[in-house]
C-alpha positions in Angstrom: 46.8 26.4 -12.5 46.5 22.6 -14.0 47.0 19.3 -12.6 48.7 16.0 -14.4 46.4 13.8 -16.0 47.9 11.3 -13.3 47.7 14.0 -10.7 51.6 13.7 -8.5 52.5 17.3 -10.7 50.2 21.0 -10.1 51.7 23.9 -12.3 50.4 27.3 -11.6 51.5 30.6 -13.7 51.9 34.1 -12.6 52.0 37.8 -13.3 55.5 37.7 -12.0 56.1 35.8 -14.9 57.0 32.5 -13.8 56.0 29.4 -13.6 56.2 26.9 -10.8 56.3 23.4 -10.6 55.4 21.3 -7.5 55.3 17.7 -7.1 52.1 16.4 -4.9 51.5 12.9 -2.7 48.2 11.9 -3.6 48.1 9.2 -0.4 49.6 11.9 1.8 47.2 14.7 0.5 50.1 17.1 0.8 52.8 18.7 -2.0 56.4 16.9 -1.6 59.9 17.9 -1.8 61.1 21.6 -3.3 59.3 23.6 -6.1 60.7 24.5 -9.3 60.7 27.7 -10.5 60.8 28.4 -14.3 61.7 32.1 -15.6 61.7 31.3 -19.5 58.4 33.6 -20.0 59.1 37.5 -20.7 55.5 38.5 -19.7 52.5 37.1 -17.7 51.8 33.3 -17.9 48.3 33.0 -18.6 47.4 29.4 -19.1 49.4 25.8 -18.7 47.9 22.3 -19.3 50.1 18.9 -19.4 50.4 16.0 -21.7 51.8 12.5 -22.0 55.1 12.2 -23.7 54.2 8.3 -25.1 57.7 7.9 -26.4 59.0 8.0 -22.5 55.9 8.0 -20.4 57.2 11.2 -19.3 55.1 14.2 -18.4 55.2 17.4 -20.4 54.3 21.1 -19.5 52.4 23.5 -21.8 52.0 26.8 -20.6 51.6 30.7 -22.4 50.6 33.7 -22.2 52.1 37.4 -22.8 55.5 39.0 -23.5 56.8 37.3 -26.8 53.6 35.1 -27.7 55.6 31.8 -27.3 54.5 28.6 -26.1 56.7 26.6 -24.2 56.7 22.6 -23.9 58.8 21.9 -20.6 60.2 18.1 -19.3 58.9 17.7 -15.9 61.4 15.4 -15.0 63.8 17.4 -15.4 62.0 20.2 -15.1 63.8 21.9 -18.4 62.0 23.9 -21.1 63.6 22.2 -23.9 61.2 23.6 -27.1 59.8 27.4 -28.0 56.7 27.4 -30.1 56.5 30.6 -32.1 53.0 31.5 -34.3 51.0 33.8 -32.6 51.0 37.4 -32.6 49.2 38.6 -29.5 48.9 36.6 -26.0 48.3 33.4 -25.6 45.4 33.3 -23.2 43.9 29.1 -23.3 45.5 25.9 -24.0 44.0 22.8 -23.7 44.8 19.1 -24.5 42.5 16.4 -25.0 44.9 13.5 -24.9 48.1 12.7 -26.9 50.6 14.9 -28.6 48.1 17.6 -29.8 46.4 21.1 -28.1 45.1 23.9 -29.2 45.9 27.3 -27.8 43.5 30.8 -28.3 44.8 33.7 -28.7 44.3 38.0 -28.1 45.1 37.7 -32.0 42.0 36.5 -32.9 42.9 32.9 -33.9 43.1 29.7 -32.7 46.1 27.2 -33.5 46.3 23.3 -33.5 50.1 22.1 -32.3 51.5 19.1 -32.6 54.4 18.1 -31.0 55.6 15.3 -33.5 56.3 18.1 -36.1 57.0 20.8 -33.9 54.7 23.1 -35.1 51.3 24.4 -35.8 49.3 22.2 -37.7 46.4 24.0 -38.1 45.1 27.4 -37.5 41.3 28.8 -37.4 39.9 32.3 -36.8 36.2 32.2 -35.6 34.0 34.4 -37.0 32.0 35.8 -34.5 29.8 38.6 -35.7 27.3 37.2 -38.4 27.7 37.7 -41.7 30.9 38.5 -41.4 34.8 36.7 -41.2 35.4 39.0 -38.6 36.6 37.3 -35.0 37.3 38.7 -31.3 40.1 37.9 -28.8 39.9 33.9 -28.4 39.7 34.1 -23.9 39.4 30.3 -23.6 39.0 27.0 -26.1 38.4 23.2 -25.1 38.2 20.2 -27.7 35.5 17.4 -26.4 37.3 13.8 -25.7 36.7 12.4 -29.2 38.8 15.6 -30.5 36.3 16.0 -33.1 34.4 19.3 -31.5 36.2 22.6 -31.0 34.8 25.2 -29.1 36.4 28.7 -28.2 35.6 31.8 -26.0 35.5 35.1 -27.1 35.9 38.4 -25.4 32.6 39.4 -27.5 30.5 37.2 -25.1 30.6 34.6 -27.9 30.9 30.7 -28.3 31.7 29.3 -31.9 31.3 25.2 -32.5 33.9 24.2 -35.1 33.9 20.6 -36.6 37.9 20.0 -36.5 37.9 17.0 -38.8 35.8 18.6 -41.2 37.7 22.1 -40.8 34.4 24.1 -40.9 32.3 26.0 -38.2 29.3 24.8 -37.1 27.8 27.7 -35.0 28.3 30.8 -33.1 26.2 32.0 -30.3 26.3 34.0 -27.2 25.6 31.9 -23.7 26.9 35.0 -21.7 26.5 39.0 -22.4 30.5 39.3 -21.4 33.6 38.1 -21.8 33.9 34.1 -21.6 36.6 33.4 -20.0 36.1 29.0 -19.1 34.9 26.6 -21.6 34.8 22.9 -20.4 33.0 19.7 -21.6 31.0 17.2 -19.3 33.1 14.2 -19.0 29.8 12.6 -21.0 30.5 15.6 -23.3 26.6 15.8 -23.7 27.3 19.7 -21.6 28.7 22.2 -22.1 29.7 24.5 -18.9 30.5 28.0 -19.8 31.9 31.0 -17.3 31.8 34.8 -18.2 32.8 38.2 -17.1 29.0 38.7 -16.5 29.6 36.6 -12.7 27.5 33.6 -14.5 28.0 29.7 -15.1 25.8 28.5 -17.8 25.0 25.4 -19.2 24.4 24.2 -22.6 22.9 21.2 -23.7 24.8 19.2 -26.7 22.5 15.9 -26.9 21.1 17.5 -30.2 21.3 19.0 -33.8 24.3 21.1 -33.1 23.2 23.6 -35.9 20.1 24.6 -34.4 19.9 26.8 -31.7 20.9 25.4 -28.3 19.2 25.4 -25.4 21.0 26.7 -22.4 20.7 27.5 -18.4 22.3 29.7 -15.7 23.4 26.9 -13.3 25.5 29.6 -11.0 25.9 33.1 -10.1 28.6 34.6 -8.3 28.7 38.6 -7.0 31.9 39.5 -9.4 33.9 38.0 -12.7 34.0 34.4 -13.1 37.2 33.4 -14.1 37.4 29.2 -14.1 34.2 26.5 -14.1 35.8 23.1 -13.7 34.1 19.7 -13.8 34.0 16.8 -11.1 35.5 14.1 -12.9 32.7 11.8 -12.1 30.1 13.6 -10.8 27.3 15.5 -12.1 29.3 18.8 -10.6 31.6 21.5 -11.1 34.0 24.2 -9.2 33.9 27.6 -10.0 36.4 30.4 -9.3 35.6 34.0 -9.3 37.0 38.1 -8.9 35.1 37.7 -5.8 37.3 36.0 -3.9 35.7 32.8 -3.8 35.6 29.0 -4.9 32.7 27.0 -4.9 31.7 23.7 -5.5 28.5 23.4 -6.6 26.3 20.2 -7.3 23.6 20.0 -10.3 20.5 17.7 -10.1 20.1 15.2 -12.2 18.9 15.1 -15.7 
């Protein structure tokens, strides 16, 4: 599921392969007119996440996932999937955009890929190494760039977390918040946290504020009795909403530091 930046447009993706788009009425509190269905996916949709066509102030639809690997960019206003982006080899399972015509999309294949939709293509690609000593990677479960779009940082279905420096094209680190699959990476708006959500029914939180080559020092901030699947930030307060396997979503509010 994902939510316009300017938050009138909520996209969820489904096992049945579609996707659905549905305007909301942010004054009304309530979703407006009919839904749109889109059927271009040949497998499971995984992940979506919008951006901000500058050219038109229009708003753009990102979404992936299983079947033939594509990534497709749809016009919301017309609600028309007008460009296939072909690259990876196994499912697409994040995307995430950090503002403009750039995201980044991980990937059952091990890699992660930079888009951008001026050239219509991948940019850039990275495979996180995530055993030590080693090039070898693991199934990239989730990935989020923090608002600068200097700081990569990907989920792996090893338990792992790798920091890459994306304007330096080098990783920083690689280290292991959970003891299963991560499957939600998100920055504090500050982007001084990290918040982190696993297979292993925990949220943990990692602090940024320091040398980003050393270890880093890190906290269970929530538990919840099965798989965590999402851990979403309050956009301006010091809290977050998770969603688990069991059935559940909580908000949950973090003292301050």
């Amino acid at each position: 599921m994902a939510w316009s930046p300017a938050g009138d447009l909520i996209a969820t993706g489904s096992n049945d392969k579609t996707v659905k788009l549905m305007r909301f009425n942010e004054s009304q509190k309530q979703l407006e007119g009919q839904e749109m269905e889109l059927t271009m996916h040949d497998g499971t949709v995984r992940d979506l996440c919008f951006l901000e066509d500058s050219s038109n102030k229009s708003s753009l639809l990102i979404s992936g996932g299983a079947g033939d690997c594509k990534i497709y960019v749809t016009d919301c206003e017309t609600s028309t999937p007008f460009q296939a982006l072909s690259g990876h080899g196994g499912h697409v399972l994040s995307l995430y955009n950090w503002g403009g015509v750039m995201f980044v999309s991980g990937s059952q294949d091990k890699t992660v890929r930079f888009w951008d939709l001026r050239t219509r293509g991948c940019v850039n690609m990275v495979t996180p190494a995530t055993s030590p000593g080693s090039r070898q990677g693991s199934p990239v479960a989730a990935v989020c760039v923090d608002p600068s779009g200097r700081l990569l940082v990907s989920g792996h279905e090893d338990s792992s977390c790798v920091l890459y420096d994306i304007r330096g094209n080098r990783p920083i680190q690689c280290f292991k918040p959970h003891s299963a699959d991560v499957r939600s990476i998100r920055f504090s708006p500050s982007a001084y946290y990290l918040l982190t959500a696993g297979y292993d029914n925990k949220l943990v939180l990692t602090d940024l504020q320091g040398d980003l080559t050393m270890p880093l020092p890190s906290v269970v901030v929530a538990q919840h009795t099965d798989k965590v699947i999402s851990g979403r930030w309050h956009p301006v307060d010091f809290s977050f909403l998770s969603t688990s396997a069991d059935k559940t979503a909580t908000l949950w509010a973090l003292p301050p530091i």
